[in-house]
ROKOLNU-236746 format. One record per residue (C-alpha): x, y, z. Coordinates in pm, whole numbers, plus 50000, padded with zeros to 5 digits. Layout:
XYZ
...
end
This chain:
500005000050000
501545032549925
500235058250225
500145089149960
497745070949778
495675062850047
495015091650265
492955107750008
491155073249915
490035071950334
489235109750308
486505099850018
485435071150221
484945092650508
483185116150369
480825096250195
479705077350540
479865109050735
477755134050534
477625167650700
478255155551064
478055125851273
474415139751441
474585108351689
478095116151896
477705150751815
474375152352036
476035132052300
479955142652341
481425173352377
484675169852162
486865175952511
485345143152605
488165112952569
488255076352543
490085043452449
489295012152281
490594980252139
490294960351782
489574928151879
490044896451625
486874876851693
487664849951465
491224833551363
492954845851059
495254865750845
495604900350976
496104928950695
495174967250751
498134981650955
498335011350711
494825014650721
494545027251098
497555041851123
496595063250807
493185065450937
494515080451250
497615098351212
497015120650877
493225127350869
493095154651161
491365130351407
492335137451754
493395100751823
496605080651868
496765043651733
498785015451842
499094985251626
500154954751750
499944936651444
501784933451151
500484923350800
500154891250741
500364880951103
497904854551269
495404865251488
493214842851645
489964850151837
490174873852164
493634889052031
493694921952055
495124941851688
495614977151759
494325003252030
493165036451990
492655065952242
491685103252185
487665122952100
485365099252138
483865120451904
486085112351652
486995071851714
482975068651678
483045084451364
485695070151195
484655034351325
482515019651063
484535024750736
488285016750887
486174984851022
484864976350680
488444980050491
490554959950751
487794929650820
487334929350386
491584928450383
491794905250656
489224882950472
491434886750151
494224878550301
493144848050518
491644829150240
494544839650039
497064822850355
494254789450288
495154787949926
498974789249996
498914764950285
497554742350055
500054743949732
503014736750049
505504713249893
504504724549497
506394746949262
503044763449193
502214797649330
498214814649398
497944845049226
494984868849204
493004885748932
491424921348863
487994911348964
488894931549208
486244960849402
486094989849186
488245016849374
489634988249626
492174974349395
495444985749556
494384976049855
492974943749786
496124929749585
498154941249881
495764921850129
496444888449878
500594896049909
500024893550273
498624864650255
501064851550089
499794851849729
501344869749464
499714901149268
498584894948880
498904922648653
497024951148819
495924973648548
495294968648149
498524988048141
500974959748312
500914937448042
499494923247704
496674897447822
494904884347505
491874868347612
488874848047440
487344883947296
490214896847150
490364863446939
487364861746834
487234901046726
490754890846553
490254857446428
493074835846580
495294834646836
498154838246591
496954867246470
496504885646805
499724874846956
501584890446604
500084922846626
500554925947011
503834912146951
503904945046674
503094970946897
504204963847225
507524974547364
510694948347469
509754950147838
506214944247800
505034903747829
502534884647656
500394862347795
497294844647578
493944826247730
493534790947514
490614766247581
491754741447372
494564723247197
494854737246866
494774772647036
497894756647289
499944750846979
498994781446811
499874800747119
503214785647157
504264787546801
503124825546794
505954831447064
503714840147417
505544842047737
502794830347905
500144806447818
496414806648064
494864772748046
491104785548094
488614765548208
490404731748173
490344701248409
493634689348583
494284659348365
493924684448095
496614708348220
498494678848328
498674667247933
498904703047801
501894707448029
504124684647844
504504703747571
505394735947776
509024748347700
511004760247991
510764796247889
506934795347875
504934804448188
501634783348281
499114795448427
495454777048469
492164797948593
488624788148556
486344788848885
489064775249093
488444767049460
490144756649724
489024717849718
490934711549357
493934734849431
496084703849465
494544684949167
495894718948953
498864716149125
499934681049045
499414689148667
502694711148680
501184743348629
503584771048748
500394796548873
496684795048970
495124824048955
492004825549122
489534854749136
487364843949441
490104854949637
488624896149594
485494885949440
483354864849713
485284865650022
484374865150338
485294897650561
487004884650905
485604892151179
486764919451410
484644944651630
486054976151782
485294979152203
485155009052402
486605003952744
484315006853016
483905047553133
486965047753393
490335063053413
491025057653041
488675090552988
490265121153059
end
């Protein structure tokens, strides 16, 4: 996560939940009142978001000071305690619901991204996401998959030449496609083609791609298609992957699975935010 980038990105997020003012505290705090509360894990997982609250709190004019205890990409199992915050009440209450909602989405990310990985242990195959990511979350969700352990696909239309099913058909072949990309693009830029069959394989590899996407293919498939992948060629396989065939991609030789339910359908973890009872911690 890159912290210039972000600050305005929670400042738009902020804005949007807060409206005018926060009429609830305002009507019940003064903004001399203080307090102190704790993030709380209340399930076991991956923990990502460290930027996020100290972002949240430290550039965005809150009266508030932030402790976190956690690192990204840490476990945290139920009861622990990730980071502590003390200052307005005024403004912890306010700023509550949408630092919640990023770090328990990340979190999520990241844990079943920290899954996927756990279960590739002992392969030469790596997880890797895809941009079906949340529109304006993208940054931050790749980063959430990297500390889980994954690794980041290409994160904009501008990292690399993807050639998928629509651009062949609107060209007419794969060979085609790959030789004008191949045309146009610069030395530094790869290319990487989707095939869903074998005659598109061999096209693909004769046309010169760097990487090759088995879409929507079973494992034996992948496992066959594999043999006739040169060393310098990069496999990838995608296709409504989960988490019960990981291993059964895996075995075929593949050398990435990239799998989009990682940003697209994930479950947030679950973590709550607790004021500490009214006692010397208010000042």
């Amino acid at each position: 996560m890159n912290q210039w980038i972000l600050k305005p990105m929670l400042e738009r997020w902020l804005q949007e939940d807060i409206g005018f003012a926060d009429i609830t505290s305002d009507a019940i705090f003064s903004s001399e009142e203080k307090a102190s509360a704790d993030y709380i894990a209340k399930d076991d997982g991956i923990f990502c978001g460290r930027m996020i609250l100290e972002t949240g709190y430290g550039q965005l004019g809150l009266q508030t000071d932030v402790t976190v205890y956690k690192q990204d990409g840490e476990h945290v199992v139920k009861g622990d305690i990730i980071a502590s915050v003390k200052g307005s009440v005024k403004d912890i209450l306010m700023s509550e619901r949408v630092l919640l909602n990023l770090i328990q989405r990340l979190s999520g990310i990241a844990t079943a991204t920290n899954q996927a990985v756990l279960e590739l242990e002992g392969y030469n195959t790596a997880v890797c996401d895809t941009r079906k990511t949340t529109p304006g979350l993208r940054m931050l969700e790749k980063a959430a998959v990297k500390a889980g352990g994954g690794k980041n696909h290409r994160f904009r239309l501008d990292d690399a030449v993807m050639i998928k099913d629509n651009h062949i058909a609107a060209c007419g072949s794969v060979k085609e496609a790959i030789g004008r990309a191949k045309k146009a693009a610069g030395h530094m830029v790869k290319i990487e083609v989707e095939v869903e069959s074998f005659d598109a394989l061999t096209e693909a590899l004769e046309a010169g791609a760097d990487v090759i996407m088995f879409d929507n293919v079973i494992p034996e498939t992948a496992k066959e298609w594999m043999t006739f992948i040169p060393d310098h060629v990069v496999a990838e396989v995608s296709g409504s992957i989960t988490l019960e065939v990981l291993k059964d991609y895996a075995e075929s030789g593949v050398h990435m699975i990239s799998m989009g339910a990682l940003t697209h359908s994930v479950n947030a973890l679950d973590i709550s935010l607790t004021f500490h009872e009214k006692s010397g911690d208010f000042k």
